[in-house]
C-alpha positions as YAML, in Angstrom:
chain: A
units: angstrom
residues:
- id: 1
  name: UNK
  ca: [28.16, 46.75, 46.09]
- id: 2
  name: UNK
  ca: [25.11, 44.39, 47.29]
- id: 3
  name: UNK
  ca: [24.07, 44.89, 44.05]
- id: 4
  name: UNK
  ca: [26.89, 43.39, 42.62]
- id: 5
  name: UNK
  ca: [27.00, 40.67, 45.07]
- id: 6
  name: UNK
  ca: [23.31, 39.79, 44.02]
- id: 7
  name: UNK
  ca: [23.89, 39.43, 40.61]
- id: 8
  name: UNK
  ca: [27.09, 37.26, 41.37]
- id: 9
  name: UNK
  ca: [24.76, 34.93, 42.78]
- id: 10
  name: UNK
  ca: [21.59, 35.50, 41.96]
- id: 11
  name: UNK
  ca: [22.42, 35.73, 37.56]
- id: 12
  name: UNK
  ca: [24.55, 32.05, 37.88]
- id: 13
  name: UNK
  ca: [21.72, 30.26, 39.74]
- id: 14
  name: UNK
  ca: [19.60, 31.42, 37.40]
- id: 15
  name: UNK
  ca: [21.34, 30.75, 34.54]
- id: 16
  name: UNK
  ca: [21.58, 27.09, 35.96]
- id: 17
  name: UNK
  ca: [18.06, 26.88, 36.08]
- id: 18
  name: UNK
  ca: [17.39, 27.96, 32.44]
- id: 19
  name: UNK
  ca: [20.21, 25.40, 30.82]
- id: 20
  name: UNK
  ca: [18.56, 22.60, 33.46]
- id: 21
  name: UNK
  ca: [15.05, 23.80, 31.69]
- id: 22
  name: UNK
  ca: [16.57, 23.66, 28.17]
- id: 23
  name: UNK
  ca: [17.88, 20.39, 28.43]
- id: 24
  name: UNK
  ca: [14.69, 18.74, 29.91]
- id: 25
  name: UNK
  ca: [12.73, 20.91, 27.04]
- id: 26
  name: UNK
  ca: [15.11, 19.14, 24.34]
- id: 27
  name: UNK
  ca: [14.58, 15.58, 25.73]
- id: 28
  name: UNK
  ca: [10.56, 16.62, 25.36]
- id: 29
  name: UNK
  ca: [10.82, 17.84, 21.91]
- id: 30
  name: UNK
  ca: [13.01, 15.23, 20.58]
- id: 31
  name: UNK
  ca: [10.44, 12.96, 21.68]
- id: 32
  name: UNK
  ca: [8.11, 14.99, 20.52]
- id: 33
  name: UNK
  ca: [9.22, 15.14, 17.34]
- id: 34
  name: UNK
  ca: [9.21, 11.61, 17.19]
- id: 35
  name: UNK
  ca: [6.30, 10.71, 17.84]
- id: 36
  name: UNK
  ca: [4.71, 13.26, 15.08]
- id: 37
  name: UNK
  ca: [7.05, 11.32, 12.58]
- id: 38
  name: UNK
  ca: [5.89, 7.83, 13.77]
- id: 39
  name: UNK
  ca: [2.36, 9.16, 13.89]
- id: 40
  name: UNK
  ca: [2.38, 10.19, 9.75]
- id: 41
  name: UNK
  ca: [3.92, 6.66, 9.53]
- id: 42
  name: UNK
  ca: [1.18, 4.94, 10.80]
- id: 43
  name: UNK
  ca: [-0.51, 7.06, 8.60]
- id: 44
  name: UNK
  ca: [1.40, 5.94, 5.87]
- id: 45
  name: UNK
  ca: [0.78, 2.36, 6.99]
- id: 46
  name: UNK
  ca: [-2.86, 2.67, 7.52]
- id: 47
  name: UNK
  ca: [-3.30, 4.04, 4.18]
- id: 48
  name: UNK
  ca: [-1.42, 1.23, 2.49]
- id: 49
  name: UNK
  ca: [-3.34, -1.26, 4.33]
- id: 50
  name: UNK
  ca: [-6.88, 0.11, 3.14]
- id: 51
  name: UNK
  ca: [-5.99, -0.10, -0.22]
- id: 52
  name: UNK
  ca: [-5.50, -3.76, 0.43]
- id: 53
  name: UNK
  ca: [-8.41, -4.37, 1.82]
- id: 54
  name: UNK
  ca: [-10.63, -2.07, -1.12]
- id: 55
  name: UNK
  ca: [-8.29, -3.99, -3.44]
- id: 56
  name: UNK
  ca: [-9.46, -7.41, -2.42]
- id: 57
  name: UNK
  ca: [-13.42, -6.92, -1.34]
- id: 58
  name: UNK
  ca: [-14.32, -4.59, -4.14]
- id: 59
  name: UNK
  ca: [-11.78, -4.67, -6.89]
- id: 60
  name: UNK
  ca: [-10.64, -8.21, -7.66]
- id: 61
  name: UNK
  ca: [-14.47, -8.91, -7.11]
- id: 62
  name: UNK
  ca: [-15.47, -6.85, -9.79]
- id: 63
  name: UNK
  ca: [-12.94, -7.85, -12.27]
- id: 64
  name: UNK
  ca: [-14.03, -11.60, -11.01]
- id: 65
  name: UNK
  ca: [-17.86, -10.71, -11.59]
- id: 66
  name: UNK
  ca: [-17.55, -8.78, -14.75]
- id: 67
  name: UNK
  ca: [-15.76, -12.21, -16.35]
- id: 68
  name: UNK
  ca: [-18.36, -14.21, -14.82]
- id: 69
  name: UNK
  ca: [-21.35, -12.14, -16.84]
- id: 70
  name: UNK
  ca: [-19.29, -12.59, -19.94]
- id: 71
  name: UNK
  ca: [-18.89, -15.91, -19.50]
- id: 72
  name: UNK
  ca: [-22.71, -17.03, -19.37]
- id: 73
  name: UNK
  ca: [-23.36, -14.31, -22.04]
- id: 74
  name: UNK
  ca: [-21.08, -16.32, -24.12]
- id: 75
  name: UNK
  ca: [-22.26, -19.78, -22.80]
- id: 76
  name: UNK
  ca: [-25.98, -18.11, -24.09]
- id: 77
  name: UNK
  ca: [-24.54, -17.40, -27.83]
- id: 78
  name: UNK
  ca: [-22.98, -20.91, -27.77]
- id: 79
  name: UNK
  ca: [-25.88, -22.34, -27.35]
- id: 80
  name: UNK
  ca: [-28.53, -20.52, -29.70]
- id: 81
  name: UNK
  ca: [-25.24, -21.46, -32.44]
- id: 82
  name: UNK
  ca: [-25.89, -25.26, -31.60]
- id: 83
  name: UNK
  ca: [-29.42, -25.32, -31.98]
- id: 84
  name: UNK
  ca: [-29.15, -23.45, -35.81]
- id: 85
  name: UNK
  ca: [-29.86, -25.90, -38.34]
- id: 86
  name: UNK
  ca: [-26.78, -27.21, -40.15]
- id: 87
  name: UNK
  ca: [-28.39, -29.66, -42.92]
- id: 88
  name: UNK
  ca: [-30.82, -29.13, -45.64]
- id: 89
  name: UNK
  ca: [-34.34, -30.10, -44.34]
- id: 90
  name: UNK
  ca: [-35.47, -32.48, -47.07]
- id: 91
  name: UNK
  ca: [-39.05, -32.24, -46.18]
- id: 92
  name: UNK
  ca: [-40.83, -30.18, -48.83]
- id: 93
  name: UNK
  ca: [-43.69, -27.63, -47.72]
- id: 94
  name: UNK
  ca: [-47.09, -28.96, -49.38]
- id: 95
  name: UNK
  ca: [-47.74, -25.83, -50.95]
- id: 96
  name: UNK
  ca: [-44.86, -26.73, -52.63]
- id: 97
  name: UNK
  ca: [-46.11, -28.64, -56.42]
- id: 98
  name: UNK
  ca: [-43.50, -27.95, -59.21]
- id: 99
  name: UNK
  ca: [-40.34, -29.56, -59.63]
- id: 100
  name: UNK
  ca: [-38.44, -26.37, -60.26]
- id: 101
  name: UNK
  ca: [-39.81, -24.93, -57.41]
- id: 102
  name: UNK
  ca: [-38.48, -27.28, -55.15]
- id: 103
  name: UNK
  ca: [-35.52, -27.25, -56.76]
- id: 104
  name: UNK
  ca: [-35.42, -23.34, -55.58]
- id: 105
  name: UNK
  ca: [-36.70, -23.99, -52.50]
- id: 106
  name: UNK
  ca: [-33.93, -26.50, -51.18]
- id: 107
  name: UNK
  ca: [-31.25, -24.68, -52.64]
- id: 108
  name: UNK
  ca: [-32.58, -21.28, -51.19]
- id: 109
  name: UNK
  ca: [-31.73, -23.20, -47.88]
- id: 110
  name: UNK
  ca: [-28.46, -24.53, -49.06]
- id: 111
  name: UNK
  ca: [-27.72, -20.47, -49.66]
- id: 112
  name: UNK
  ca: [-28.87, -19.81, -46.33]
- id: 113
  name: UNK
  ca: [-27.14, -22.89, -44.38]
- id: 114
  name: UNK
  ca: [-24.12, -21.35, -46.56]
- id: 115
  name: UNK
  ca: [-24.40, -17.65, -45.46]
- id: 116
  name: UNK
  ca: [-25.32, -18.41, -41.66]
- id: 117
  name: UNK
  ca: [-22.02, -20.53, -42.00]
- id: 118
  name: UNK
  ca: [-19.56, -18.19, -42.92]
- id: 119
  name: UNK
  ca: [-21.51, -15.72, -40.59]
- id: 120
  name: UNK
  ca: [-21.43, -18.43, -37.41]
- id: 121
  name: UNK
  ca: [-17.46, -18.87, -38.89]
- id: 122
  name: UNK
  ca: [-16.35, -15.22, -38.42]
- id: 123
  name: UNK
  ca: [-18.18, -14.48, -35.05]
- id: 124
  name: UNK
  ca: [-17.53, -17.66, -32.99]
- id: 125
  name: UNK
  ca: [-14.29, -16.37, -31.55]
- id: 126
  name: UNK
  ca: [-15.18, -12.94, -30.82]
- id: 127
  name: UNK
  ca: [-17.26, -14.02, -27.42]
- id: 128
  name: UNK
  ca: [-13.65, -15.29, -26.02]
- id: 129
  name: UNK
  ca: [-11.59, -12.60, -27.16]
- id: 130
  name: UNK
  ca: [-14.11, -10.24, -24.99]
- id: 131
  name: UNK
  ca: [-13.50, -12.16, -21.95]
- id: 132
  name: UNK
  ca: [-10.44, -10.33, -19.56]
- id: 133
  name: UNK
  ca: [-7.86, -13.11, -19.04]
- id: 134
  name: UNK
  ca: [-5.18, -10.60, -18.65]
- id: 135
  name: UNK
  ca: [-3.18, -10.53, -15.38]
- id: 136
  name: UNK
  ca: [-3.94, -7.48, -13.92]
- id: 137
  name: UNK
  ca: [-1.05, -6.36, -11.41]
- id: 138
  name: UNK
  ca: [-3.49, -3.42, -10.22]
- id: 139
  name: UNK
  ca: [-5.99, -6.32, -8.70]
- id: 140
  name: UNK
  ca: [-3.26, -7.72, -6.05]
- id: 141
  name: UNK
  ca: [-3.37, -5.74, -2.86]
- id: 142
  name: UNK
  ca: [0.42, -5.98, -2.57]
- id: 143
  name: UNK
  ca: [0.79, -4.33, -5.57]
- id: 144
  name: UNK
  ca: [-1.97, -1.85, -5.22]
- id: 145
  name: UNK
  ca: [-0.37, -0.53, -1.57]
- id: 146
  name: UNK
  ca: [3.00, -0.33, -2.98]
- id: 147
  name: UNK
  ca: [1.73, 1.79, -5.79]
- id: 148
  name: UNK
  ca: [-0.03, 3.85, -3.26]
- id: 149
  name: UNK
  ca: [2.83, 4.65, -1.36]
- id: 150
  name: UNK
  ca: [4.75, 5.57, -4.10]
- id: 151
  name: UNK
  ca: [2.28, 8.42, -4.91]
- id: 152
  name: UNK
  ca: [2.80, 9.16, -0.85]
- id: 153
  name: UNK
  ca: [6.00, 9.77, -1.17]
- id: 154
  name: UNK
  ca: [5.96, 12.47, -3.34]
- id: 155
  name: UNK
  ca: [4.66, 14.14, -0.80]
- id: 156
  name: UNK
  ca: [6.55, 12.73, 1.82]
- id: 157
  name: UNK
  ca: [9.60, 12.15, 0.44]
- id: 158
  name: UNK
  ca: [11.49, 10.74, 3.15]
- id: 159
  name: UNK
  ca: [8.99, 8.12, 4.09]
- id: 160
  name: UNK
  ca: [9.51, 4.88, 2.02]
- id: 161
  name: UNK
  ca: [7.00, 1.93, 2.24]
- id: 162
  name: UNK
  ca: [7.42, -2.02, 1.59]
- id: 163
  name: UNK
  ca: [5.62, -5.05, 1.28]
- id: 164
  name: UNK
  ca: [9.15, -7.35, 2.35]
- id: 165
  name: UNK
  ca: [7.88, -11.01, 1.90]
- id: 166
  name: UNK
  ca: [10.30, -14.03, 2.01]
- id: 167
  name: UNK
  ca: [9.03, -15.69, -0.72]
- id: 168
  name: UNK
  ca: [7.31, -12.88, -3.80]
- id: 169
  name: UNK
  ca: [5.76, -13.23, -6.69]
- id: 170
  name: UNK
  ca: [6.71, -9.93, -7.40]
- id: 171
  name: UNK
  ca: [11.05, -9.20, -7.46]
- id: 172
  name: UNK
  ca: [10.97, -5.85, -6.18]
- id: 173
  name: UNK
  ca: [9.08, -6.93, -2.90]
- id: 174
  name: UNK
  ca: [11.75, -9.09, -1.97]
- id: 175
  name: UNK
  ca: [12.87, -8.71, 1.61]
- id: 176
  name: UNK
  ca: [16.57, -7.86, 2.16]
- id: 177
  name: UNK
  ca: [18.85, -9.45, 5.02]
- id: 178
  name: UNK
  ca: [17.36, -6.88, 7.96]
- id: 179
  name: UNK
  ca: [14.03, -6.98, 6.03]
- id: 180
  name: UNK
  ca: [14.42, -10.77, 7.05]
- id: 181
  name: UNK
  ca: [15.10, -10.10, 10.36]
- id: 182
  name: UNK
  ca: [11.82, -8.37, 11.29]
- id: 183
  name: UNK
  ca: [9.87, -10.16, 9.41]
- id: 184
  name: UNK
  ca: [10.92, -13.87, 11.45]
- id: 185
  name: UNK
  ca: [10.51, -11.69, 14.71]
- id: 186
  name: UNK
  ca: [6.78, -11.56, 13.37]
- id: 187
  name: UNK
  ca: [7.01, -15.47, 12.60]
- id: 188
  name: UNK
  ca: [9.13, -16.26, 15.67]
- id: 189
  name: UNK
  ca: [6.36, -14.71, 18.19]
- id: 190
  name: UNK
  ca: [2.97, -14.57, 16.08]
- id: 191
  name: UNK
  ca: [0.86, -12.40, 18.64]
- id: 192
  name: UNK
  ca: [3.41, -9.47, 18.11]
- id: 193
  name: UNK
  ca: [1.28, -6.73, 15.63]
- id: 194
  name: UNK
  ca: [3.98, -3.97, 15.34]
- id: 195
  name: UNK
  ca: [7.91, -3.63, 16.09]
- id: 196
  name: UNK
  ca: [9.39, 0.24, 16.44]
- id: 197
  name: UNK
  ca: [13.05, 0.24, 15.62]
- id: 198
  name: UNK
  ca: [16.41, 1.74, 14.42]
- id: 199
  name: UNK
  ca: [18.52, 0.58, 11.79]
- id: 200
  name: UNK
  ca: [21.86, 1.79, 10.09]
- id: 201
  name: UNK
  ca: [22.26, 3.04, 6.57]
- id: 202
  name: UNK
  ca: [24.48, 4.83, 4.25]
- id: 203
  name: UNK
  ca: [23.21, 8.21, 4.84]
- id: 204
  name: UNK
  ca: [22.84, 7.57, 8.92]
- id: 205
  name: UNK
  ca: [20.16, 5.92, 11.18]
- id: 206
  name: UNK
  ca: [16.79, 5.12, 10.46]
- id: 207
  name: UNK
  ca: [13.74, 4.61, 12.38]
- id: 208
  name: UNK
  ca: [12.08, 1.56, 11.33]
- id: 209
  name: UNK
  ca: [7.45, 0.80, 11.99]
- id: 210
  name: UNK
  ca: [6.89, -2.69, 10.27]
- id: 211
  name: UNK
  ca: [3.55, -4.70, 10.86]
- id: 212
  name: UNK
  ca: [3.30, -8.64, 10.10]
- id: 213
  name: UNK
  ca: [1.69, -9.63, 6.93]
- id: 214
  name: UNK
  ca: [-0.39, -12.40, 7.66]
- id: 215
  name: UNK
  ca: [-2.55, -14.97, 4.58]
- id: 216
  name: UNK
  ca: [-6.02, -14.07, 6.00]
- id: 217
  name: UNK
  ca: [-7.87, -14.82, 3.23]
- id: 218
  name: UNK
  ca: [-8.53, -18.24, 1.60]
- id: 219
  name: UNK
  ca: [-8.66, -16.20, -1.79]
- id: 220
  name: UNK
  ca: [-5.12, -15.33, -1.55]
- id: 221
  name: UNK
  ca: [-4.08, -19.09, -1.82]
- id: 222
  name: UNK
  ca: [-5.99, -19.06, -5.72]
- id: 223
  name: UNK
  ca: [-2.85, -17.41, -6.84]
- id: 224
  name: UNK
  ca: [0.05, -18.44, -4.31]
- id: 225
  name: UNK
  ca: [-0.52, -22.34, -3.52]
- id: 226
  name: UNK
  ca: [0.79, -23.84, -6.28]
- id: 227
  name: UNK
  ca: [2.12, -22.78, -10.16]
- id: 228
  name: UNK
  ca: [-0.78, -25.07, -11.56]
- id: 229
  name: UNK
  ca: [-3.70, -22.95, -9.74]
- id: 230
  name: UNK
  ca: [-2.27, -19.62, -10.56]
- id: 231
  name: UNK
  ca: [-3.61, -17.30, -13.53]
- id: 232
  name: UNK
  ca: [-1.85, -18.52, -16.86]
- id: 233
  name: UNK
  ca: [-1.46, -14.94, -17.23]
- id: 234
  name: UNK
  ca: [0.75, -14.37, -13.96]
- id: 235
  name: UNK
  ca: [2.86, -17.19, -14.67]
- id: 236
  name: UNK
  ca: [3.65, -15.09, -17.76]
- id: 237
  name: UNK
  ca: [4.14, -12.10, -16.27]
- id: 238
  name: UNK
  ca: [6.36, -13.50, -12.82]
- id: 239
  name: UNK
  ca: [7.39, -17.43, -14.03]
- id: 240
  name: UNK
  ca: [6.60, -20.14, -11.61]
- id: 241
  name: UNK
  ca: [9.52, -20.38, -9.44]
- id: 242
  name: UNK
  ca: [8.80, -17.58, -6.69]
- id: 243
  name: UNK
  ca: [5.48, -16.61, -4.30]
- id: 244
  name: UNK
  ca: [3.98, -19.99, -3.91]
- id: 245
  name: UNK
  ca: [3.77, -22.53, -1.25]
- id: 246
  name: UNK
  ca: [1.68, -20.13, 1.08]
- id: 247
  name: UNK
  ca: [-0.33, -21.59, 3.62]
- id: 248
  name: UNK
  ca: [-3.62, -19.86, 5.64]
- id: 249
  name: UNK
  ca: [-2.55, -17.81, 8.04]
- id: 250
  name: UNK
  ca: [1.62, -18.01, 7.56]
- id: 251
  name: UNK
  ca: [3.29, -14.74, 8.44]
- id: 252
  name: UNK
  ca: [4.86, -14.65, 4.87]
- id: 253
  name: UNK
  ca: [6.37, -11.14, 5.22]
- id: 254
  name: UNK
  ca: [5.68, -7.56, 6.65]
- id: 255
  name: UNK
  ca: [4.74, -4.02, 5.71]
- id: 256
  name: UNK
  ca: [7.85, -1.61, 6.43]
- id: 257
  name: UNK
  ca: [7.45, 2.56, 6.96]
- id: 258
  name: UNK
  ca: [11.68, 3.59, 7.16]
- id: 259
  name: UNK
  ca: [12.35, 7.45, 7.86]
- id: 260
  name: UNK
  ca: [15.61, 8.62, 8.69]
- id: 261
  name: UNK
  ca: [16.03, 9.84, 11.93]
- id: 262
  name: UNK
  ca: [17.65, 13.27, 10.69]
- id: 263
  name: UNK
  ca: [13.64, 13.54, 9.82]
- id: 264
  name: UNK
  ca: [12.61, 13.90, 13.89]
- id: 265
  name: UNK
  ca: [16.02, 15.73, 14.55]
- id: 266
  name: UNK
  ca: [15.38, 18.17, 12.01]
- id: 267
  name: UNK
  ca: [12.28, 18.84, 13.35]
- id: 268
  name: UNK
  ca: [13.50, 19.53, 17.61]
- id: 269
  name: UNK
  ca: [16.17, 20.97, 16.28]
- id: 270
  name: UNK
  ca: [13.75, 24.35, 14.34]
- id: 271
  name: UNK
  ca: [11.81, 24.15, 17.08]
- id: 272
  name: UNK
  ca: [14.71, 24.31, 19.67]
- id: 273
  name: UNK
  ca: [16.31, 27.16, 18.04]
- id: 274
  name: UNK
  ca: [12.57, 29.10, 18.91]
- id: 275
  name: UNK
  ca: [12.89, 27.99, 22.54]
- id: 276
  name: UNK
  ca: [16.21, 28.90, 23.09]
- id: 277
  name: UNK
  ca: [15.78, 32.14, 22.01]
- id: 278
  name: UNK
  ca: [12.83, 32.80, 24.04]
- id: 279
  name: UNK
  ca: [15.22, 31.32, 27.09]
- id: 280
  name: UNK
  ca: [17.70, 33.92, 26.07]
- id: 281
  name: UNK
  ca: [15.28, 36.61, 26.34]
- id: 282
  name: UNK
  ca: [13.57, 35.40, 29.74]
- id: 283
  name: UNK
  ca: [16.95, 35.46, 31.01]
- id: 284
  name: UNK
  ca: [17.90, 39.08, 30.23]
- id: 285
  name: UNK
  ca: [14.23, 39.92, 31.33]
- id: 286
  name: UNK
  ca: [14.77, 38.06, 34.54]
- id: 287
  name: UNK
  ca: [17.94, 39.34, 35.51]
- id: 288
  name: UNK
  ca: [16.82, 42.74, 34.30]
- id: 289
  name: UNK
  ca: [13.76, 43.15, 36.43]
- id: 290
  name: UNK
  ca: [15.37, 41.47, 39.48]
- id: 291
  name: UNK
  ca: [18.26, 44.27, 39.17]
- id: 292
  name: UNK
  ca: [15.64, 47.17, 38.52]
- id: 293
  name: UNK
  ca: [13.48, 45.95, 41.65]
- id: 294
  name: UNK
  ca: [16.43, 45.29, 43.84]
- id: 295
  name: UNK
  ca: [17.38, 48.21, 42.89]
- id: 296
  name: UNK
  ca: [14.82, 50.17, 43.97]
- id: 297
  name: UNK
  ca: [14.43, 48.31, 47.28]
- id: 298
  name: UNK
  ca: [17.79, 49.51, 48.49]
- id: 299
  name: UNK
  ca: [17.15, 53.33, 47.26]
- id: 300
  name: UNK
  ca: [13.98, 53.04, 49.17]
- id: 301
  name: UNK
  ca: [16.32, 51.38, 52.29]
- id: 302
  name: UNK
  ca: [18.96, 53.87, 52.08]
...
């Protein structure tokens, strides 16, 4: 009988405890799991921004040096072209007596003027067609990080990265009406460096790291001032109606990381099950030994 009274008390209270343990335990591993998603987002972030910077202090400058070498190679062959003779000389060598042998003399040089001609003719052009005035996508660190990511997210599938800018060179980088948003909360308070939010979707909520993109570099105004200053070759490639107008150190969009939040909940929710089964089993080995010792405390009473 005080055995049953224990447990009538005793097993409740206890099983209080374990739900009031639970519940705190879910709150921490919710977090938890949150936090380990926003962490591989920075990651994701962090990664993207690196291959902006490589992109612009060792890339472009190579392309940019490579041209340059080309360039005075070709300014070189220009020159040694110029200073070829392109007339007859009519001055006879003095060893030269007979009539017929000048005669073979200056048109021997009328052959060669004629040969290094037609040689000078087909060669002149090739020195340009060496030089790299292609547009090469690969060279912009906007592009380069988005490309990036994409390989990222094979991996991580559920993480998608953006470089949303107001006004793009590039179409697909164009922000979208929330993309907006955070990007003038970077432009409305310019000391802010990250934002952490939530944001609705089709397939549920999503949580949201963006970080302001910011013209830090003088270079970046060669290709986004104005159409006349940018590469012939991107005006090709992108028209000149969009991604110019920049201005040092404008806030002209922001890199987004979006993960759904069924990513974090997911992740509390396999390692809940664990914990609640370990609950379940400290609860029947709780109540268990608390019987078996009360147990034997009233046997040894009696």
């Amino acid at each position: 009988m005080k055995l049953l009274k224990f447990n009538l008390i005793f097993l409740p209270l206890l099983a209080l405890v374990l739900v009031g343990v639970g519940a705190i335990a879910r709150e921490l591993l919710e977090a938890n799991a949150r936090e380990q998603v926003l962490q591989i987002a920075r990651l994701f972030m962090e990664t993207a921004s690196s291959s902006r910077i490589y992109t612009t202090r060792q890339v472009a400058p190579l392309l940019q040096h490579k041209n340059f070498k080309l360039q005075s190679a070709i300014a070189e062959f220009q020159k040694t072209i110029d200073e070829l003779p392109k007339d007859v000389d009519p001055s006879i060598p003095k060893d030269v007596h007979y009539a017929s042998a000048k005669r073979a003399y200056l048109l021997g040089q009328q052959r060669l003027l004629d040969a290094q001609k037609q040689l000078i003719d087909s060669v002149k052009t090739k020195p340009e067609e060496l030089l790299d005035t292609e547009f090469h996508p690969q060279s912009v660190p906007a592009f380069a990080a988005t490309e990036i990511a994409h390989y990222l997210n094979e991996k991580y599938p559920d993480f998608s990265y953006k470089e949303a800018t107001l006004n793009p060179t590039n179409p697909r980088d164009r922000s979208t009406d929330w993309e907006a948003d955070v990007v003038n909360k970077f432009r409305g308070d310019d000391k802010q460096t990250e934002f952490l939010g939530a944001r609705d979707t089709a397939t549920g909520k999503a949580l949201i790291l963006a970080r302001p993109l910011r013209v830090n570099n003088v270079s970046c105004l060669a290709c986004h001032s104005t159409p006349e200053k940018a590469p012939p070759e991107m005006l090709k490639l992108y028209g000149p109606a969009n991604g110019f107008g920049w201005k040092l150190d404008e806030i002209i969009g922001a890199q987004i990381v979006t993960v759904p939040i069924s990513v974090p909940i997911a992740l509390a929710d396999k390692a809940w099950s664990q914990l609640t089964t370990w609950l379940f089993g400290s609860f029947l080995g709780i109540g268990l030994a608390a019987n078996l010792g009360l147990g034997w405390l009233l046997w040894r009473g009696g």
